[in-house]
C-alpha positions in Angstrom: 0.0 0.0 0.0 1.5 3.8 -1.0 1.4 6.2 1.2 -1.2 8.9 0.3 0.5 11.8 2.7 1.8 14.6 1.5 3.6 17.8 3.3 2.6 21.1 2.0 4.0 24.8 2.5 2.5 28.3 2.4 4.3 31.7 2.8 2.7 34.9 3.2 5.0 38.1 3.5 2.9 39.8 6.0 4.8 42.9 5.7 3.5 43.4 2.3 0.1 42.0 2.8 0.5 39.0 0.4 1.9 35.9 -0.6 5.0 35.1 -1.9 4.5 34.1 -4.8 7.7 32.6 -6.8 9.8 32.3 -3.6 12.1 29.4 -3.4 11.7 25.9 -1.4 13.0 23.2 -0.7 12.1 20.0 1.0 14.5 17.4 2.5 14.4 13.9 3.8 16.8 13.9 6.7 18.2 10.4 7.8 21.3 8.7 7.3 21.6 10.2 4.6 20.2 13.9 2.7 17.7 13.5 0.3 16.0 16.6 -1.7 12.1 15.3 -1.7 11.5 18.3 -3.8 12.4 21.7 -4.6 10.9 24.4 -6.8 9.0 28.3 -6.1 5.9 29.1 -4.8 2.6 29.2 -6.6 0.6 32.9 -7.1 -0.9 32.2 -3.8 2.0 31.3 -1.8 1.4 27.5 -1.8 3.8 24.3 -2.8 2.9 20.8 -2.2 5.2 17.3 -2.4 4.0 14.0 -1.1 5.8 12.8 2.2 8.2 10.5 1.4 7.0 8.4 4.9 7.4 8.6 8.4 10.5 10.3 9.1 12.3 13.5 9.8 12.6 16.3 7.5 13.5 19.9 6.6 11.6 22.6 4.7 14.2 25.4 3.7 12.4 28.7 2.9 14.7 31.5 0.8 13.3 34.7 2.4 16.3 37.2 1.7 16.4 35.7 -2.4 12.9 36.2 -2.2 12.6 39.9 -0.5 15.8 41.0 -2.8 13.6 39.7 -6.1 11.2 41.9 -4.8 13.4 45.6 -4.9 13.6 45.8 -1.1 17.0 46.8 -0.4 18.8 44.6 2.6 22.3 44.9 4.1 24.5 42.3 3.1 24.5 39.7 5.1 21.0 39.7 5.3 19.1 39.6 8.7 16.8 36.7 7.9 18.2 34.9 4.7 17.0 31.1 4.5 14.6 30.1 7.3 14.9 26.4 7.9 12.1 24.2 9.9 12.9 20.5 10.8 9.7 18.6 11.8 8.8 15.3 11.9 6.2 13.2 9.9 4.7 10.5 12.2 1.7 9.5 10.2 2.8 9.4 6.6 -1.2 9.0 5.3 -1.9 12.8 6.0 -1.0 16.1 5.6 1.5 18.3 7.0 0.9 21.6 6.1 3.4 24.3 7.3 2.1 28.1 7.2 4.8 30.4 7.4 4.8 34.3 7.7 7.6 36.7 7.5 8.6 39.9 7.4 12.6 40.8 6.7 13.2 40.6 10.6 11.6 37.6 11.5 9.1 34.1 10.8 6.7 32.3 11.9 6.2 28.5 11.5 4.0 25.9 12.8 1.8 22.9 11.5 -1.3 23.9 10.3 -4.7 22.3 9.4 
């Protein structure tokens, strides 16, 4: 039987009052060894989606500082806030984890959402 899971992200820059569309992601299988699960930009309303891969730990890489720069905002070099990373762990590998982030240049929030 396959797994039917999958672990879903969403970013809204709440500084500008919208998603963030075409911001770069990644997802990562962490175990013995790294494995990219998937990596690609965010959809026009902020949302990117890759099945789960199974029970396990992972990491969701978010590239905020890319993303912010893409957008004309000017930001010292280094960065504050550059790549917000999240390790979680999938326990059920049938459902969804969906991880809602918000951000402004100086700081994130991340949790598992519904």
């Amino acid at each position: 039987m396959q797994d039917s899971g999958k672990i879903s992200l969403h970013a809204v820059d709440v500084a500008a009052g919208k998603p963030a569309r075409g911001m770069s992601v990644e997802i990562w299988r962490i175990g013995p060894t790294r494995q990219l699960l998937r990596a690609g930009t965010l959809a026009a309303n902020g949302t990117f989606e890759a099945p789960s891969g199974g029970i396990g730990q992972y990491e969701a890489l978010f590239h905020i500082g890319a993303h912010l720069r893409a957008r004309g905002m000017d930001l010292p070099e280094p960065p504050f806030l550059d790549v917000a990373s999240f390790r979680f762990g999938v326990a059920d590998a049938g459902v969804e984890y969906h991880l809602p982030l918000k951000f402004t240049p100086w700081g994130f929030s991340l949790f598992r959402g519904a």
